[in-house]
Every structure is written in structure tokens, then in C-alpha cells.
C-alpha positions in Angstrom: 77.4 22.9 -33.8 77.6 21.0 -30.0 77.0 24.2 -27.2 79.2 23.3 -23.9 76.7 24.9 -22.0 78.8 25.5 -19.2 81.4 27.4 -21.5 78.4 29.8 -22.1 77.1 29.9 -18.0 81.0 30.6 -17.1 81.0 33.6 -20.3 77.8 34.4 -18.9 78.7 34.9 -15.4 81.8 36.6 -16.3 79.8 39.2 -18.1 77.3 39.7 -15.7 80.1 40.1 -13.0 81.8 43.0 -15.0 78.5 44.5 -16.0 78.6 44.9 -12.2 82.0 44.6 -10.7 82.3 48.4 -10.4 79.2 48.0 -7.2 81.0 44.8 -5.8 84.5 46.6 -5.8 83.0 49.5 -4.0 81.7 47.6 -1.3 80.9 44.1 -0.2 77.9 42.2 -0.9 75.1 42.7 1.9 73.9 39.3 1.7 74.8 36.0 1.0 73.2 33.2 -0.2 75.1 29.9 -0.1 72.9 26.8 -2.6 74.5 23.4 -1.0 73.7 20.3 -3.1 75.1 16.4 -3.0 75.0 16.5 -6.5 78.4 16.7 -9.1 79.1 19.3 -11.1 77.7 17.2 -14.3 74.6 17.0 -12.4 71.5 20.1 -14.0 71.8 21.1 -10.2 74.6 22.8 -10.4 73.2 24.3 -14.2 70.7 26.0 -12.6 72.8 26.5 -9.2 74.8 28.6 -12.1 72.2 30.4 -13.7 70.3 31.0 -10.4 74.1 32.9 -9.2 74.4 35.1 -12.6 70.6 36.0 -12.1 70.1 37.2 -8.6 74.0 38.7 -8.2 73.5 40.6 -11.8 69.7 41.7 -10.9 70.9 42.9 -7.6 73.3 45.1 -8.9 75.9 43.0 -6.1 73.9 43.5 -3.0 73.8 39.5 -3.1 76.4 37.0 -3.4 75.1 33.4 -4.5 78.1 31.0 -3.1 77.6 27.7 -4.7 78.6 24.2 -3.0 78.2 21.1 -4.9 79.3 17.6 -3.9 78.9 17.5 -0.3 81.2 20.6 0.0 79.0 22.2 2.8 77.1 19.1 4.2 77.9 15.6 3.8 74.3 14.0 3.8 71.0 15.2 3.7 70.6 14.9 7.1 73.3 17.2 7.7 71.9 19.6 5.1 68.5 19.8 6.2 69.9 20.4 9.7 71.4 23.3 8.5 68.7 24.3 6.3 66.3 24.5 9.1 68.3 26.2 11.6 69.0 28.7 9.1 73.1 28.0 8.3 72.4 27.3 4.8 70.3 29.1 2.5 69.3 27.0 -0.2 69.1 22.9 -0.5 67.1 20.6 -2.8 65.4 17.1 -2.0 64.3 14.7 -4.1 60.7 13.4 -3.6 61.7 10.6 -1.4 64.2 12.9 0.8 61.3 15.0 1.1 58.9 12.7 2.3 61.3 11.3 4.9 60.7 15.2 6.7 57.1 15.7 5.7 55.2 12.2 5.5 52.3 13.3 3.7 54.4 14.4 1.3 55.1 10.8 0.1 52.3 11.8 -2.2 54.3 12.9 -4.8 55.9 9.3 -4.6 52.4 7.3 -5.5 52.9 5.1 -8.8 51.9 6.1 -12.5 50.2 9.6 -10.7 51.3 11.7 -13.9 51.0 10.7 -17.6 53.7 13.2 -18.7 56.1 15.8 -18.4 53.8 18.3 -19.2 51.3 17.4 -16.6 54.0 17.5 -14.2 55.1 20.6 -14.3 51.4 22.1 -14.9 51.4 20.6 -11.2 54.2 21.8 -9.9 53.8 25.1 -11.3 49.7 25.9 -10.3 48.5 26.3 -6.2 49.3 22.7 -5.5 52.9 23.6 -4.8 51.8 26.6 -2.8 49.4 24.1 -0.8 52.3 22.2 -0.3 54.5 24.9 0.9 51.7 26.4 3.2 51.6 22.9 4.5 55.2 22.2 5.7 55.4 25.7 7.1 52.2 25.0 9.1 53.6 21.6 10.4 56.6 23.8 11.7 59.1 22.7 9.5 61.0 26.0 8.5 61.7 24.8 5.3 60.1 27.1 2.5 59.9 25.4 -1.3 60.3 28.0 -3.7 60.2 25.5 -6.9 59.8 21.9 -8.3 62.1 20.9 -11.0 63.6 17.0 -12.9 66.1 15.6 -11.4 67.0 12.8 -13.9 63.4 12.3 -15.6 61.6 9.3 -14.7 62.2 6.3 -12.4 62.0 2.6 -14.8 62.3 -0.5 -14.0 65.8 -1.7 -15.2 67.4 -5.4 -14.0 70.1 -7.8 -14.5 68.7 -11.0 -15.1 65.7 -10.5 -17.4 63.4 -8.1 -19.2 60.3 -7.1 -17.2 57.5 -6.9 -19.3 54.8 -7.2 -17.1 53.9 -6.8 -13.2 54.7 -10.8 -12.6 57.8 -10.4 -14.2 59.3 -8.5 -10.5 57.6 -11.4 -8.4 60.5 -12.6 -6.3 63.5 -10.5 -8.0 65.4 -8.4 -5.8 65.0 -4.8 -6.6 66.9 -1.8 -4.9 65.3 0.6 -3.6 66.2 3.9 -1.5 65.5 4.2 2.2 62.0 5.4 1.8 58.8 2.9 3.0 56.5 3.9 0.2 59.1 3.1 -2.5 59.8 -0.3 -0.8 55.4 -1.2 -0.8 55.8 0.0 -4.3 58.2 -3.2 -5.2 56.7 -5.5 -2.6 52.5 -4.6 -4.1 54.6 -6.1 -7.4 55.3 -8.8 -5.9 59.3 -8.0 -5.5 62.0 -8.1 -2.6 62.9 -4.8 -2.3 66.5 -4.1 -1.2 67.1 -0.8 0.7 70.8 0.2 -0.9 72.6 3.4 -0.8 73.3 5.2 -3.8 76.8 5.3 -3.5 76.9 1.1 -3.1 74.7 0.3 -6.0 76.8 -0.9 -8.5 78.3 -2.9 -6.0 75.3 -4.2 -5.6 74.3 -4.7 -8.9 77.4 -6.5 -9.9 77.2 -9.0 -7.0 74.2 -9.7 -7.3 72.9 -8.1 -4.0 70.3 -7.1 -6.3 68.6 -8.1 -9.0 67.9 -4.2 -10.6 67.2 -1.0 -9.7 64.6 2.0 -10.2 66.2 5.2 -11.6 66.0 7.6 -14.6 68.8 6.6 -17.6 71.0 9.3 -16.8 71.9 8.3 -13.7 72.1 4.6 -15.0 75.0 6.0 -17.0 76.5 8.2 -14.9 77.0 5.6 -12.5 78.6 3.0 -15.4 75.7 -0.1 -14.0 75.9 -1.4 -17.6 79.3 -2.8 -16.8 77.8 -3.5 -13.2 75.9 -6.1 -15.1 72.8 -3.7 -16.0 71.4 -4.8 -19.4 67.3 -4.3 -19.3 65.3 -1.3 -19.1 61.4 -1.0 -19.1 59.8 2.7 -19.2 56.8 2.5 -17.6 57.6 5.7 -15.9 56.1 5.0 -12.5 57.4 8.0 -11.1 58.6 11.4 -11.5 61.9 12.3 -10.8 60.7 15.7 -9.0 63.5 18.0 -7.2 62.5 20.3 -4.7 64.1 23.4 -3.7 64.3 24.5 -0.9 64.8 28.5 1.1 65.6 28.5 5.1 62.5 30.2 6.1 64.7 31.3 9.0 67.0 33.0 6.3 64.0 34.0 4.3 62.5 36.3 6.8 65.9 38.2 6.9 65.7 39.5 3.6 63.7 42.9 2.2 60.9 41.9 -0.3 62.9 43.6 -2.9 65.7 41.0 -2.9 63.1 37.7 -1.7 61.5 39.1 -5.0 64.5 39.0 -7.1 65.7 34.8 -4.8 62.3 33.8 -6.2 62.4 34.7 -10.1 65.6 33.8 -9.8 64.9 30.5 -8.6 62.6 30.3 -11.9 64.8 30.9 -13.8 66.4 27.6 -12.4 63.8 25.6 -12.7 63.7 26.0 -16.7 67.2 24.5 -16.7 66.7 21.9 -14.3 63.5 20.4 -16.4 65.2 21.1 -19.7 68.7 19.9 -19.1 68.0 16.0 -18.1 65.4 15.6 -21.2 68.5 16.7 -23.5 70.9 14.4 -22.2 68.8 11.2 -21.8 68.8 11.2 -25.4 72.1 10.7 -25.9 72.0 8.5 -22.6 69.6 5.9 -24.4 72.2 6.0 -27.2 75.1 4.9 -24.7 73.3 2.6 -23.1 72.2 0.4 -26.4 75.6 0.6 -27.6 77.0 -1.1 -24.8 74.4 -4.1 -25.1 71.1 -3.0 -23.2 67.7 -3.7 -24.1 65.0 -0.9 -23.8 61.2 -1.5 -23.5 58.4 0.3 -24.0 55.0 -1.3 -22.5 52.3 -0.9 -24.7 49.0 0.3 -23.5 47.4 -2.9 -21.9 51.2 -3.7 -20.1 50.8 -0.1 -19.1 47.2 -0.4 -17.5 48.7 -4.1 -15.9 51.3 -2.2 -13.8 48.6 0.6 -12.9 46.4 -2.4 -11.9 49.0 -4.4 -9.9 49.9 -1.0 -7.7 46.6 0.3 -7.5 47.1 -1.1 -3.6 49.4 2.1 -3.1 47.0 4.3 -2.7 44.8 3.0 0.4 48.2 2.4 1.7 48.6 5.6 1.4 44.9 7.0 3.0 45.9 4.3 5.8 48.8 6.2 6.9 48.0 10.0 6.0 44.6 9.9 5.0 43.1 11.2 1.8 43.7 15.1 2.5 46.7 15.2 0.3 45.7 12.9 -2.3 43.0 14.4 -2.9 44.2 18.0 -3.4 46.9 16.3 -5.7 44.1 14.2 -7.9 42.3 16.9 -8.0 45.7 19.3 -9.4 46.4 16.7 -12.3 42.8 16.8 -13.5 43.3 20.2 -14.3 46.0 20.0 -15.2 44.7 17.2 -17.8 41.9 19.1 -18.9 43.3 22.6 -19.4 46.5 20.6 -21.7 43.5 19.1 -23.6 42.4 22.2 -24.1 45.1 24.0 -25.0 45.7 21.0 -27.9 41.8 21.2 -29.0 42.4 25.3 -29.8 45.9 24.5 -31.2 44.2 21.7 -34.0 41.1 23.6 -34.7 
């Protein structure tokens, strides 16, 4: 049987609002909490924008009303949305991991090449103290931006091109490759001997097609959203060089506002969010990789000595890196995924015993 999983969030949220309708009918919700995202509604932000809304309006009996704006709706750019973020306008917002480094550069750690084996040790990341080091660290730099969680935002970031297959590091040298308007992603493609090609998202397949560019480096499902197979798309390599991490964000100007009883009820809520928002783009990059072999593409998989070649052609990132923000932050990350590693591995050794 297929789910339409948004036929079950809409039954859901219908439910939850007549569980409590009889409150909200009474009187008006006390607080509002408006979620702003550039993001369609196809996109797993607004799946856990929807679940986060059903969560914290049911919980609070109606005391809060989640208003969710997908799309640009309430700010056209990030810019815009941060802006607003910050000065306390807008409640919630999410950055990727490049948006985020463009308003805390040390952040750009996150960014670094091949810096997490797996999903799993990802999220053990994301979800230990290195995230609450991270959000003690903006706050401190006086950015009022507080991250409640770290979620997917369309897996992994591949190589995938036009012309040819990329197999190994010296297959980049000299091809144009787009990249967004973030300096650490441009060294990244420039260490591998590539051009890279600042591009906005929106002009990509452009792009792509005429022959601005050469490829591009994103997760499959946004590959298909955006149709670059009949840009001219036909090669993808997964050496997953990066995660595709989403941060969200709470106005710390609006945060202070609330009692601890509802901040309490925002943050599990925002949990809640986060399990949808990492589940959701692993489901549909399977059917994704389907679509995208159907219409002609080639996948590849490095095997484990192509792997360690693209480790070792990029292993320049990382004193760029200490050159710019020095090794505070890469540090306290290194040291977060070697837990992480170790307590996984230990969690398999008891599981095979």
C-alpha cells in the first residue's frame, strides 16, 4: 500500500485541531509562532514544518498557533529571513550549512570534506553537546540566533557532471563545477583541481544546459526536483563529501518571550521535526536513483582506494580552514565524531555478540 504522507499530516492536524478546537473557539491563541522557509511544499521542510504545527498547537492545548510559510511567503531570500529572524519578526527559519556559515564563519566547519562516514555518525553529532557548543557559540558572538536542531536537507552533496564520469580526484581538473556562494565550497572544487562557478540555485539548469557549467554538487533529490537530467545531467559519483545538514533556527529575541512551559513544549516539538526531516529525504532518494537511471544517468560508487584518493586530494581543506578560524572548532568537531565512531562501534560489538 503507497502512504501519501501528507494525506495523513493534514488527517492528523485536523484531528488534533478538534481534539482542541473547543480552547481555540473560546479564545485566541496567546502566542504565535510563524516557521518561514524558501523551501516548496514537496520539500521534508514543510513535513516537519507540519508535524512541528500539530505537535506544539495540540500539546498546548491552543495557547500556540504555529503559522507556516513556505516558498518565500514571508521573506524572499535568506538575507531577508535572517534579518527578520534576528530582529525577532520571525520566529522560526532554517539554513543550510553553507547559509550558516555565511553568518557564523567558524561555522564553515560543518562544510570540511569527507568529515562524517555516515548518516549515523551524523546525527550522533548533531544530536550530542557539539550542537549545544555550537549554539552557545553563536549566542556568545552576539548573533541572536538560537539553533534548536540539525536535521537532512536532501542527503549528501556528489559530484554529478555533464561531460564525463568522475572517478577519481584528476578527473575535476579543469571542469567547470557550480558551486553556491560560499568560499569554502569554492577551495573545495579548486584543491581538486576544478573551476568552480558560483551559480544561483534558481539558474542552474540554465547553467547546466548551456554549458555555463560543466556539473554541479548536490544530493539526488534535488537533481530531480530540478529536472537537470534533461539540462544535460547524465553522471553521478557518491563519494559523499558532505552532509547535507539543515539547521533550525529560534529568534532568541522571540525566545526570551515565552514561559519555560511553552519553550519546553517549541523544543520537543522541534524534535519531533527533526525525525521527519532526516527520515523523509532517505525515503525518497530511493525512488529518486530509480528516476534518474531511467532517464539515462550513470551512478558511481568509488570503491575504497578512489574513496581514500578524494580524502587525499582535499586533505588541503583543513589548514585552510585553521588559517582562517583556527583549530578551536575543528577540534571540538573531530573530537564529537570520534565518539561518535566509537560509541556506534560499540553499540554494533554488543549487538553481534
Amino acid at each position: 500500500m503507497k502512504l501519501n504522507f501528507k494525506g495523513v499530516l493534514a488527517a492528523t492536524a485536523i484531528a488534533a485541531q478538534a481534539a482542541f478546537g473547543w480552547a481555540s473557539a473560546a479564545q485566541a491563541a496567546d502566542y504565535t509562532i510563524k516557521v518561514a522557509f524558501l523551501g516548496s511544499q514537496d520539500d521534508e521542510d514543510y513535513d516537519g514544518a507540519m508535524v512541528f504545527k500539530n505537535y506544539v498547537e495540540s500539546v498546548s492545548n491552543g495557547a500556540v498557533e504555529v503559522q507556516i510559510y513556505p516558498s518565500g511567503q514571508f521573506c524572499g531570500n535568506e538575507k531577508e529571513c535572517l534579518e527578520n529572524l534576528q530582529a525577532g519578526i520571525l520566529e522560526v527559519f532554517i539554513t543550510t550549512i553553507g547559509g550558516f556559515g555565511n553568518v557564523f564563519g567558524p561555522g564553515q566547519v560543518l562544510d570540511l570534506p569527507y568529515m562524517f562516514k555516515d548518516d549515523r555518525t551524523a546525527e550522533c553529532v548533531f544530536d550530542g553537546p557539539f550542537t549545544d557548543q555550537l549554539r552557545d557559540g553563536v549566542l556568545q558572538a552576539g548573533i541572536p540566533m538560537r539553533l534548536m536542531v540539525v536535521s537532512n536537507t536532501g542527503g549528501w552533496r556528489n559530484f554529478a557532471t555533464t561531460t564525463k564520469l568522475i572517478k577519481r580526484p584528476e578527473d575535476i581538473k579543469g571542469m567547470k563545477i557550480r558551486t553556491i556562494a560560499a568560499e569554502i565550497q569554492q577551495e573545495l572544487v579548486r584543491q581538486l583541481g576544478g573551476n568552480p562557478t558560483p551559480v544561483a540555485w534558481p539558474e542552474v539548469y540554465t547553467a547546466l544546459a548551456t554549458g555555463v557549467v560543466e556539473g554541479t554538487k548536490n544530493g539526488i533529490t534535488d537533481i530531480m526536483n530540478m529536472k537537470f537530467p534533461e539540462a544535460g545531467l547524465k553522471y553521478l559519483t557518491l563519494d559523499g563529501h558532505a552532509y547535507m545538514g539543515a539547521l533550525w533556527w529560534y529568534s532568541d529575541v522571540a525566545w526570551q518571550q515565552l514561559p519555560d512551559d511553552i519553550k519546553r513544549i517549541v523544543f520537543d516539538g522541534m524534535n519531533h521535526l527533526k525525525t521527519v526531516t532526516r527520515a523523509m529525504p532517505m525515503r525518497r532518494q530511493i525512488e529518486a536513483y530509480e528516476a534518474f537511471k531511467a532517464q539515462g544517468g550513470q551512478i558511481y560508487v568509488p570503491n575504497a582506494e578512489e574513496k581514500a584518493a578524494f580524502q587525499q586530494a582535499t586533505s588541503g581543506m583543513r589548514q585552510w580552514y585553521i588559517d582562517k578560524y583556527g583549530e578551536e572548532w575543528l577540534n571540538k568537531l573531530d573530537a564529537a565524531v570520534a565518539e561518535c565512531t566509537q560509541k556506534i562501534d560499540a553499540e554494533f560489538a554488543a549487538a553481534a555478540k
